[in-house]
SERO-124956 format. One record per residue (C-alpha): residue in three letters; x negated, y negated, z negated. Coordinates in steps of 0.001 Angstrom, whole numbers, plus 500000, padded with zeros to 6 digits. Example, Ala and Ser with C-alpha at 12.3 -4.5 7.8 and 13.67 -1.06 7.14 Angstrom:
2
+------+--------+--------+--------+
! type !     xx !     yy !     zz !
+------+--------+--------+--------+
!  ALA ! 487700 ! 504500 ! 492200 !
!  SER ! 486330 ! 501060 ! 492860 !
+------+--------+--------+--------+
***
This chain:
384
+------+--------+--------+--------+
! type !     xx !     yy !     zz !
+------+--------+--------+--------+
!  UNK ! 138395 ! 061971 ! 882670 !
!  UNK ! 135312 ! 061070 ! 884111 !
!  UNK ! 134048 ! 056891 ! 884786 !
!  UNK ! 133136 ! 056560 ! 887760 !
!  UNK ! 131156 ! 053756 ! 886941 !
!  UNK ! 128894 ! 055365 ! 884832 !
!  UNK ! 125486 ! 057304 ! 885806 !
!  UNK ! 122785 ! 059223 ! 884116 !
!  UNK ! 120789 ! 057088 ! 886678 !
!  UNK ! 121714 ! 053852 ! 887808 !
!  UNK ! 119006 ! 053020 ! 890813 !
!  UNK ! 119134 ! 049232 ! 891536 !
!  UNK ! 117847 ! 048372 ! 895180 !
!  UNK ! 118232 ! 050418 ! 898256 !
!  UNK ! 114300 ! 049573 ! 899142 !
!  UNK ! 111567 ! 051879 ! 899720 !
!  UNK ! 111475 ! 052395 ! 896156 !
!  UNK ! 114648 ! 052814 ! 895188 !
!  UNK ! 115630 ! 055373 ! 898377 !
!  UNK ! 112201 ! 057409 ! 897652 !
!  UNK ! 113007 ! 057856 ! 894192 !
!  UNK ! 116284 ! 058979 ! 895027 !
!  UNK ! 115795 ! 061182 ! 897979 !
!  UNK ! 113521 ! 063071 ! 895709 !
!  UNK ! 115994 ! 062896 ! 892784 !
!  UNK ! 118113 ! 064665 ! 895292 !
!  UNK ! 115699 ! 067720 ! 896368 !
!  UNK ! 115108 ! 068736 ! 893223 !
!  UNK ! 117440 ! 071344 ! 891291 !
!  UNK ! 116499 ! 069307 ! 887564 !
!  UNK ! 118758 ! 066763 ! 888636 !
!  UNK ! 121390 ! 068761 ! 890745 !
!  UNK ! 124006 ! 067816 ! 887737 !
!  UNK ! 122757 ! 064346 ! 886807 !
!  UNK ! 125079 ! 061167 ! 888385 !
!  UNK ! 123103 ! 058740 ! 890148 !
!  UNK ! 124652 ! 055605 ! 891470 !
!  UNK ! 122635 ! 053720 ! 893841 !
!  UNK ! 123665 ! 049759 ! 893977 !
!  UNK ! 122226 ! 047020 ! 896085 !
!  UNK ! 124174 ! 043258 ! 897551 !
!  UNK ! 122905 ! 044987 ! 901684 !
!  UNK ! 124413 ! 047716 ! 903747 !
!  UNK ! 120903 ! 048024 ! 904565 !
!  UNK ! 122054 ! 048503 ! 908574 !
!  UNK ! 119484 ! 045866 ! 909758 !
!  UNK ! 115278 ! 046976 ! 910798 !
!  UNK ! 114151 ! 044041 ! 907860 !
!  UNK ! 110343 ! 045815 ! 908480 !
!  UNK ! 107833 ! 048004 ! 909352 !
!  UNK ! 105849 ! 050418 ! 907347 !
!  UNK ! 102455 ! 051647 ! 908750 !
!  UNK ! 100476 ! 053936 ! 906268 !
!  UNK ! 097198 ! 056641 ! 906673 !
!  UNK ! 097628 ! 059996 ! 905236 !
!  UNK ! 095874 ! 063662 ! 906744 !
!  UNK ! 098509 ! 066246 ! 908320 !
!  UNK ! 102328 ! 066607 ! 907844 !
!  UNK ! 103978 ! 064268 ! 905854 !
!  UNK ! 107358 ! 063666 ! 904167 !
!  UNK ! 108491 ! 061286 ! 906658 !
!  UNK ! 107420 ! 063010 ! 909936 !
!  UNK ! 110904 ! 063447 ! 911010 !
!  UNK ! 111666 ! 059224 ! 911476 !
!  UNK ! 108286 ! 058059 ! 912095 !
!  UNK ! 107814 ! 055827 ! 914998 !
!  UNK ! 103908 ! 056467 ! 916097 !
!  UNK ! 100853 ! 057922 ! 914831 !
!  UNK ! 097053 ! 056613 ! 915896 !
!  UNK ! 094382 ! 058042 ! 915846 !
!  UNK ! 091796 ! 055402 ! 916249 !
!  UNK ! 091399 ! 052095 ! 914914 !
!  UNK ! 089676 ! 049199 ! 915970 !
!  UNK ! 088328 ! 045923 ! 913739 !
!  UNK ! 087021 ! 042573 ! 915702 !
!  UNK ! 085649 ! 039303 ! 914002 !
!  UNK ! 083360 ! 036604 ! 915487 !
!  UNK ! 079922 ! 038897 ! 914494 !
!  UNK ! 081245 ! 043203 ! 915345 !
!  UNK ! 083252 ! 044972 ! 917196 !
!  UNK ! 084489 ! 048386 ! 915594 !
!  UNK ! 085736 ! 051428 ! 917173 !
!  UNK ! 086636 ! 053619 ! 914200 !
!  UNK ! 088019 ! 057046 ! 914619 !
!  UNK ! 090055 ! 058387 ! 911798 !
!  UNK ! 089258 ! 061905 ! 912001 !
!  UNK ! 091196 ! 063911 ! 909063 !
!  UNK ! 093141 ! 060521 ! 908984 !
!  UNK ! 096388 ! 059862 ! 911076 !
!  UNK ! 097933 ! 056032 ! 910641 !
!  UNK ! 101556 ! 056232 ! 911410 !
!  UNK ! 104583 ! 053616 ! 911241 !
!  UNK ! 108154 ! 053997 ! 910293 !
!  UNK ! 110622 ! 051286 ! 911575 !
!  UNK ! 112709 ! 050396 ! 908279 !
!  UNK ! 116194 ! 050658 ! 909729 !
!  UNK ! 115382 ! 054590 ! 910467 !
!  UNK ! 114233 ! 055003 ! 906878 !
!  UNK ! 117274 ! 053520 ! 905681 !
!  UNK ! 119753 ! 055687 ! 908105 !
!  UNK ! 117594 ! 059051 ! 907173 !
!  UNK ! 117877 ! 058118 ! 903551 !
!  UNK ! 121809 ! 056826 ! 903591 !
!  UNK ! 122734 ! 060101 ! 905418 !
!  UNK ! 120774 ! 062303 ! 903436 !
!  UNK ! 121884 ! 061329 ! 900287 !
!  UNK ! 125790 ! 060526 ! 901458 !
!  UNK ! 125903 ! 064606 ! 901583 !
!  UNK ! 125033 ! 064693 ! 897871 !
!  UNK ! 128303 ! 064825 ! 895976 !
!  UNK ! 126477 ! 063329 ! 892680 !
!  UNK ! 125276 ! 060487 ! 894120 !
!  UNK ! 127012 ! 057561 ! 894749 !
!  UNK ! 126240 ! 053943 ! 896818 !
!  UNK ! 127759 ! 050565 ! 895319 !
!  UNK ! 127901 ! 047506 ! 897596 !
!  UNK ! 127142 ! 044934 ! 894799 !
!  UNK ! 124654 ! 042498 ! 893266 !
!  UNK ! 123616 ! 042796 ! 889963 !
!  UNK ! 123751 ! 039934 ! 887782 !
!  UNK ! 122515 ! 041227 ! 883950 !
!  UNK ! 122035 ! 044382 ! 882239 !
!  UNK ! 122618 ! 044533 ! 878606 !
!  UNK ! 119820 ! 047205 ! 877242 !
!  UNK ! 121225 ! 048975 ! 874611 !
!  UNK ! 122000 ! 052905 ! 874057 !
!  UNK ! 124131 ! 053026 ! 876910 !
!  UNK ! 122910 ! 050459 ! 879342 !
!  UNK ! 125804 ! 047780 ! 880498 !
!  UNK ! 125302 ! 046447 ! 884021 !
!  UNK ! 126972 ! 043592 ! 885088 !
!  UNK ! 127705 ! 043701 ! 888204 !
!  UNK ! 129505 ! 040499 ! 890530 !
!  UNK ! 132421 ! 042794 ! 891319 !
!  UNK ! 132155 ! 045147 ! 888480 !
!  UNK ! 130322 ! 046505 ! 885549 !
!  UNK ! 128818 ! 050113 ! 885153 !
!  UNK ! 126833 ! 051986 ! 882704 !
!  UNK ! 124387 ! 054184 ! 882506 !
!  UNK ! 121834 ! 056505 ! 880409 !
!  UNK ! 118561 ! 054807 ! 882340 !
!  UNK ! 118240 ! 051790 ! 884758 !
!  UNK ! 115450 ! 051997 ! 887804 !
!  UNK ! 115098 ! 048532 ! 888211 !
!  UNK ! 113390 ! 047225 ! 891327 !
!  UNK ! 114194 ! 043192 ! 891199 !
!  UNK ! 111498 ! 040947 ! 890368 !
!  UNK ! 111037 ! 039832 ! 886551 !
!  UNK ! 111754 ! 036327 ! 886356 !
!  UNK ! 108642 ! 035614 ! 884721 !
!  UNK ! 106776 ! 036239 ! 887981 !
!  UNK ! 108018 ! 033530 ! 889052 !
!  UNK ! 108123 ! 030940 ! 885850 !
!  UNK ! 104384 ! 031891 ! 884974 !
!  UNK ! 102453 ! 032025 ! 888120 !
!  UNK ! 100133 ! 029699 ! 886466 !
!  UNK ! 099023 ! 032440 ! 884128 !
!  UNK ! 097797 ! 035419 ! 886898 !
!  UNK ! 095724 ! 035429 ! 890273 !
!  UNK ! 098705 ! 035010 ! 893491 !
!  UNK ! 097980 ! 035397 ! 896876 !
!  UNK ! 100681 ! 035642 ! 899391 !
!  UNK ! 100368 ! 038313 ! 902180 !
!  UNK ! 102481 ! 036394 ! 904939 !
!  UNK ! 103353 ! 037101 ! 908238 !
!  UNK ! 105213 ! 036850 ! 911437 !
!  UNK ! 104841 ! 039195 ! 913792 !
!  UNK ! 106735 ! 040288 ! 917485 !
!  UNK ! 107666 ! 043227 ! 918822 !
!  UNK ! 107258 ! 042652 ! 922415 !
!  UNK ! 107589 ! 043998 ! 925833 !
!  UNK ! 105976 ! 043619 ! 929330 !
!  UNK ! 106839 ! 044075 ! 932744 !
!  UNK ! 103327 ! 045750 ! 933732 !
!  UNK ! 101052 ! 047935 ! 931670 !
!  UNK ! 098719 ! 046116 ! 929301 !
!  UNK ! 098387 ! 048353 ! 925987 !
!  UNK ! 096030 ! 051024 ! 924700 !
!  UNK ! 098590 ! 052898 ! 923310 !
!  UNK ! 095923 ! 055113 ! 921665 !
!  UNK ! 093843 ! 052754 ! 919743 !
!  UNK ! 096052 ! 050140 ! 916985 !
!  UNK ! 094134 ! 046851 ! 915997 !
!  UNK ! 093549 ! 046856 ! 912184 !
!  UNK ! 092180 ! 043802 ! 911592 !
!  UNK ! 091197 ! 040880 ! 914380 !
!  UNK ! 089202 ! 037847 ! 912749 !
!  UNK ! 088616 ! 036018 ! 916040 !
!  UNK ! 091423 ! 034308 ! 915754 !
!  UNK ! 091916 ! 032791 ! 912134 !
!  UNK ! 093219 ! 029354 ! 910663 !
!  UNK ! 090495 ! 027702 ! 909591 !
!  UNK ! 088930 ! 028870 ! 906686 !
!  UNK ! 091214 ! 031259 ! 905725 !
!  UNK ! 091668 ! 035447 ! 905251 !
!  UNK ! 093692 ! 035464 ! 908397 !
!  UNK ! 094126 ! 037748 ! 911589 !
!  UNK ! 095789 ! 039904 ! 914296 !
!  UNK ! 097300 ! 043212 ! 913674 !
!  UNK ! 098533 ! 045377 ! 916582 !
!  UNK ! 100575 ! 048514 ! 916989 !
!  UNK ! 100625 ! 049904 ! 920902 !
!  UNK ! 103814 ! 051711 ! 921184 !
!  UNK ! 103294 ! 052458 ! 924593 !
!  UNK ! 101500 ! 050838 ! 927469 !
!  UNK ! 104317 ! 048148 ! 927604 !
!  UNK ! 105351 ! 048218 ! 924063 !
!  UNK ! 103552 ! 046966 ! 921315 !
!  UNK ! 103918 ! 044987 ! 917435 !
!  UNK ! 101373 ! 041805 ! 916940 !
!  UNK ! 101436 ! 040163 ! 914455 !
!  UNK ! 099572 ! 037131 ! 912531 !
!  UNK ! 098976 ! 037718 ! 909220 !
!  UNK ! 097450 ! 036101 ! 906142 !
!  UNK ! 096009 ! 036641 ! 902728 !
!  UNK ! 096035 ! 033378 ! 901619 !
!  UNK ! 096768 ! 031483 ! 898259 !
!  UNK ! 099128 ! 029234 ! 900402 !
!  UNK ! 101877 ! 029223 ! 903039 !
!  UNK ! 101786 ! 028320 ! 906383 !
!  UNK ! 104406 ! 026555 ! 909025 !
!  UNK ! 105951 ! 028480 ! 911247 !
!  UNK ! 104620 ! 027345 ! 914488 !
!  UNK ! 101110 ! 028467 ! 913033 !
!  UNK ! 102294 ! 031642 ! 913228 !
!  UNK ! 103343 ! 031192 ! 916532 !
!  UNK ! 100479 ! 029438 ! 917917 !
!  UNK ! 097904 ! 032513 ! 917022 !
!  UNK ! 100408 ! 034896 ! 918685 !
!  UNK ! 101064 ! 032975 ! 921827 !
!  UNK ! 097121 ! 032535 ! 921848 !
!  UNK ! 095955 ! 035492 ! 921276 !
!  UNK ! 098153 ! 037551 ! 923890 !
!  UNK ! 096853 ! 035307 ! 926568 !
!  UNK ! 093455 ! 035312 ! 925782 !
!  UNK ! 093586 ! 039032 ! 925556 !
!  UNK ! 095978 ! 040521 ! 927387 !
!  UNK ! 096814 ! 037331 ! 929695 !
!  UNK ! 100248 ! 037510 ! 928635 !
!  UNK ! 101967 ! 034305 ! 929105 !
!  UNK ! 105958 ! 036019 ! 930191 !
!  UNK ! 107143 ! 038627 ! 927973 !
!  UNK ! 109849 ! 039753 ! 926093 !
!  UNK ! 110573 ! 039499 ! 922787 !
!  UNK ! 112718 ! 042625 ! 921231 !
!  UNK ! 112532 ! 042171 ! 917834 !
!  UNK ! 111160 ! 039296 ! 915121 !
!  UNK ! 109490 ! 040123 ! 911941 !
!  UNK ! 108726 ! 038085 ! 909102 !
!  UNK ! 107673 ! 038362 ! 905288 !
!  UNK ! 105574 ! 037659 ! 902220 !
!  UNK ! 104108 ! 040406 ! 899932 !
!  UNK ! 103279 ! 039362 ! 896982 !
!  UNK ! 099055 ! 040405 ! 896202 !
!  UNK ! 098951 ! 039806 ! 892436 !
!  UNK ! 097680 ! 041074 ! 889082 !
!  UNK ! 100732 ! 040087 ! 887405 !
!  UNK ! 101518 ! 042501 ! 884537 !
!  UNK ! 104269 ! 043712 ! 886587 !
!  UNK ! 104694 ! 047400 ! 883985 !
!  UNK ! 104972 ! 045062 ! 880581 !
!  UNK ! 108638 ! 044660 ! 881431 !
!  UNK ! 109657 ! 048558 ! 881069 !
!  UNK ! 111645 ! 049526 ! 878028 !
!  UNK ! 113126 ! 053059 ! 876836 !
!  UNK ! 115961 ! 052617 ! 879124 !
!  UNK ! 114998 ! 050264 ! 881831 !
!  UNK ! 111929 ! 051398 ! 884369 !
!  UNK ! 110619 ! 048983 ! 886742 !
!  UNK ! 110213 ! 049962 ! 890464 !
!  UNK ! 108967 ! 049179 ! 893688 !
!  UNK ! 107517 ! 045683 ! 894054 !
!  UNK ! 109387 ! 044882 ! 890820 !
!  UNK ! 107433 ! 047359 ! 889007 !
!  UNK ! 103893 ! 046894 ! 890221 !
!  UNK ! 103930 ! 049147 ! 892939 !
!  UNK ! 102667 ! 047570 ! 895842 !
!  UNK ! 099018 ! 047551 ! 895699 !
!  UNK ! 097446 ! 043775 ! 894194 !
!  UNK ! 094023 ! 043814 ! 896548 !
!  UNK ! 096254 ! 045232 ! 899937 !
!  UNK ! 099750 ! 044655 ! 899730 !
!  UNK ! 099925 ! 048316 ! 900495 !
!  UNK ! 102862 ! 050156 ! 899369 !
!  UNK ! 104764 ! 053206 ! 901148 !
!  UNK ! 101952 ! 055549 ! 899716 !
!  UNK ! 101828 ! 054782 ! 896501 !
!  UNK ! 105432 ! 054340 ! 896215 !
!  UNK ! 105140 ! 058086 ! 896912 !
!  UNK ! 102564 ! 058742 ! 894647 !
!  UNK ! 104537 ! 057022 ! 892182 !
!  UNK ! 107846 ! 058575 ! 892366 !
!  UNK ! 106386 ! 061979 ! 892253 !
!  UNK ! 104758 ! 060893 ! 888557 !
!  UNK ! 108036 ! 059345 ! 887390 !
!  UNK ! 109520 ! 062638 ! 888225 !
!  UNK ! 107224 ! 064600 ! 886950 !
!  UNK ! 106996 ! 062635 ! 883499 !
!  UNK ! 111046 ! 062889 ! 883431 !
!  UNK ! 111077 ! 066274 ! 883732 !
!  UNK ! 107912 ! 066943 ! 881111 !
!  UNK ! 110317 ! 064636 ! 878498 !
!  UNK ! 108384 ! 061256 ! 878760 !
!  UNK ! 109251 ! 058440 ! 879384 !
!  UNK ! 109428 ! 057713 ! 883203 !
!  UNK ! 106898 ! 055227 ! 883265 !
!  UNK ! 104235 ! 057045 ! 881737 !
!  UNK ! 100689 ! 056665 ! 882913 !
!  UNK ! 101344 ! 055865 ! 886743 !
!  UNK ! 098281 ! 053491 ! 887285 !
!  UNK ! 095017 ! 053603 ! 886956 !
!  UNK ! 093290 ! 051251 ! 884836 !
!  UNK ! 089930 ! 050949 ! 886841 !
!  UNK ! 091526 ! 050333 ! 890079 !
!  UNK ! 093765 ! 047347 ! 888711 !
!  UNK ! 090807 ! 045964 ! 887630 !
!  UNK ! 088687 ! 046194 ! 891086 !
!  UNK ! 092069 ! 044814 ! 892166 !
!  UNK ! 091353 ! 041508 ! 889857 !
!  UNK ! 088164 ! 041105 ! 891027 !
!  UNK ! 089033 ! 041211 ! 894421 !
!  UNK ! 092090 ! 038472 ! 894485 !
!  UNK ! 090559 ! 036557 ! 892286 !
!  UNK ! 087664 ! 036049 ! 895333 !
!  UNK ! 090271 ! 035449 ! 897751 !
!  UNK ! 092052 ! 033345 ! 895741 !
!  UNK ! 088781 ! 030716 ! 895045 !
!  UNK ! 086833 ! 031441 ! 897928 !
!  UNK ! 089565 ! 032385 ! 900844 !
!  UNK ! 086950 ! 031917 ! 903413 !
!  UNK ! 084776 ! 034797 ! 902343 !
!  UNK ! 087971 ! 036960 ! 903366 !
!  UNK ! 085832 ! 037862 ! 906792 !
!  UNK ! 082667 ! 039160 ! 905089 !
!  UNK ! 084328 ! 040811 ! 902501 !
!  UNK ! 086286 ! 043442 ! 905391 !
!  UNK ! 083572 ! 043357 ! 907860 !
!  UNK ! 081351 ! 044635 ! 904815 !
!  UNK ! 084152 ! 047266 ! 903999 !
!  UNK ! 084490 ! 048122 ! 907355 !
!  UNK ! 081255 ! 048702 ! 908657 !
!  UNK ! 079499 ! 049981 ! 905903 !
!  UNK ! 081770 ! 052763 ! 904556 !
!  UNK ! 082640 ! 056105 ! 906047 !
!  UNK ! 087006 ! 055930 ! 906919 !
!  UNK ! 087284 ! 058816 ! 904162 !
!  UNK ! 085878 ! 056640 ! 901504 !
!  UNK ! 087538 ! 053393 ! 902125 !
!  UNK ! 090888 ! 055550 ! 902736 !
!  UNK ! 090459 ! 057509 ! 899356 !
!  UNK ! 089512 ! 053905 ! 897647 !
!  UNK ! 092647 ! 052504 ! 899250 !
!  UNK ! 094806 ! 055113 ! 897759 !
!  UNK ! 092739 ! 055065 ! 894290 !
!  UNK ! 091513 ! 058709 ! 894556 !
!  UNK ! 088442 ! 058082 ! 894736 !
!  UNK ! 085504 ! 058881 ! 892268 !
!  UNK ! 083158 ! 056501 ! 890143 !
!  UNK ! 080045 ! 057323 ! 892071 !
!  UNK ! 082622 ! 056397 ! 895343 !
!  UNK ! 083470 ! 053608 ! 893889 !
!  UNK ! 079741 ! 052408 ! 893189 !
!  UNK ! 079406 ! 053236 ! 897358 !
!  UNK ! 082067 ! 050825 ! 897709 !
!  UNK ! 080696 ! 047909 ! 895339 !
!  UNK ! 076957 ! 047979 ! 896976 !
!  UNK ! 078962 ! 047447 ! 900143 !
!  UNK ! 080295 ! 044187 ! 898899 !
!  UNK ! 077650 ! 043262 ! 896400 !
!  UNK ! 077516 ! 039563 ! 896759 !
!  UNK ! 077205 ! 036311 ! 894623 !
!  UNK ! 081521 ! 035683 ! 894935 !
!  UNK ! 082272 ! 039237 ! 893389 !
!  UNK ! 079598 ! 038698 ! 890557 !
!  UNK ! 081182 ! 035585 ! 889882 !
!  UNK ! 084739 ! 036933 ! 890327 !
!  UNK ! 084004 ! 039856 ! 887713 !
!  UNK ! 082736 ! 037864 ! 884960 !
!  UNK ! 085765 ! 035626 ! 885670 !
!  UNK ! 087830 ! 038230 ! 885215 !
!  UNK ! 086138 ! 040138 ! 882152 !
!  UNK ! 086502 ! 037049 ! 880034 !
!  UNK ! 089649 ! 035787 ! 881444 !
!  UNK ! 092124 ! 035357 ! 877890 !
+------+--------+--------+--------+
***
């Protein structure tokens, strides 16, 4: 008689991570008699966030996504960029339609299997005991996408800095929005001295997503948040009355914490729990792609899930990089005017995704060539 609380796979966290991995699980006839239980404390029925990512044609997600752009523009207090994206289309999925394409998908798979619960321990052994708060399972291999606890009892040992944000989704009576052109980055309009700015998504001429956002080795009040917002939509768009649909809020973690040290034979790390989300960015839908295609792929080839999925010279650049932010936050500006304006959108795209070459990434380093990133590199390179 079969357990029913036992799985080949036991995914924990109904994320991105966790419902890419298993939605490809799912398409591919390797695992068509494998068990897969997929647990998480949510119903995931809420839109928590929004996803915005660059890739060239078709994608995956085509089906659910919200918008695509086209054009981009950057502002601070010295240029004004208009940057067309060619090859290059940025689209956004709202979360909530992820997580109702991915529920419904994979509720029509008879071998997989969603469990309302929070888990509390897992006992790693030869067959993996999870304790769960209602019940306990067991499985041959754990995806695990929580957070090691040492991330948060050792942050004196790695370089933090918190991507926070608030942003609104509003909506106006008359027609203010380029719906064509989405605001990257807007430095006009920072706190103080710090890697801070506006980020806006035109849904329509009457629709749109702005939010403040920081990269910043501390936190903020809300009302900060607030203040830019309010600010900035008047002195832009002279917005003073609108409505406000929707509220989002959140802090990525940007870190060179050795997030893939905490794998074991039976236990791989996902998602934001396994180093996925990208230290210098806080990007993460694309890679999480990238990176679920190599776990499959090293399953499937007999080694061990976690095999090889990051590059070592690109976590490095990613050190060098936070560790600037995090002692000199105020050269945040420079640094992504310099990236900006100085590199062609295929190069700083195929840098952002790590595919790019070493004679790319020297392109990329005379572009930011400054006294902070020598002094950030030999921080680094003899950091014990």
């Amino acid at each position: 008689m079969q357990n029913d609380n036992h799985f080949d796979y036991l995914i924990i966290g109904n994320g991105l991570a966790g419902l890419q991995l298993a939605l490809e699980l799912s398409k591919d006839p390797f695992f068509a008699t494998y068990r897969i239980g997929l647990i998480d404390p949510s119903e995931k029925s809420e839109n928590d966030k929004t996803w915005s990512f660059w890739e060239q044609g078709q994608g995956k997600f085509d089906a659910i996504v919200e918008k695509v752009w086209h054009t981009a523009k950057f502002e601070s207090p010295k240029i004004s960029l208009t940057l067309p994206l060619k090859a290059y289309h940025y689209k956004t999925i709202r979360a909530i339609d992820f997580y109702t394409w991915a529920k419904r998908e994979l509720s029509s798979k008879a071998n997989f299997k969603f469990i309302l619960d929070t888990v509390q321990e897992i006992k790693d052994s030869a067959d993996l005991e999870i304790i769960g708060e209602h019940q306990n399972y067991s499985a041959k291999h754990v995806f695990d996408s929580r957070v090691p606890k040492e991330f948060y009892s050792e942050q004196s040992h790695y370089t933090l800095i918190h991507q926070h944000f608030k942003g609104w989704i509003i909506e106006t009576k008359s027609a203010c929005f380029q719906p064509e052109v989405f605001t990257m980055m807007d430095y006009r309009f920072q706190y103080k001295d710090s890697t801070s700015f506006i980020y806006v998504l035109p849904f329509s001429e009457t629709k749109a997503l702005v939010e403040y956002t920081f990269f910043t080795p501390f936190l903020v009040e809300n009302d900060v948040y607030e203040t830019a917002l309010k600010t900035y939509l008047k002195s832009e768009y002279n917005l003073s009355n609108f409505e406000i649909l929707e509220t989002e809020v959140g802090n990525i973690p940007m870190t060179d914490f050795a997030f893939w040290n905490y794998h074991t034979k039976n236990i791989t790390k996902i998602g934001t729990g396994g180093g996925w989300v990208k230290g210098s960015t806080g990007y993460s839908f694309k890679h999480t792609e990238k990176n679920v295609s190599k776990v499959i792929t090293n399953i499937k080839a007999g080694k061990n899930p976690s095999h090889h999925l990051f590059k070592k010279k690109f976590k490095f650049y990613d050190k060098i990089f936070l560790k600037v932010l995090h002692d000199e936050n105020e050269k945040g500006v420079w640094i992504f005017e310099s990236f900006y304006s100085k590199n062609t959108i295929r190069t700083m795209f195929r840098f952002l995704d790590e595919e790019t070459t070493f004679s790319e990434d020297l392109a990329i380093m005379k572009s930011l060539f400054s006294m902070a990133f020598i002094k950030a590199f030999f921080k680094v390179l003899f950091k014990p």
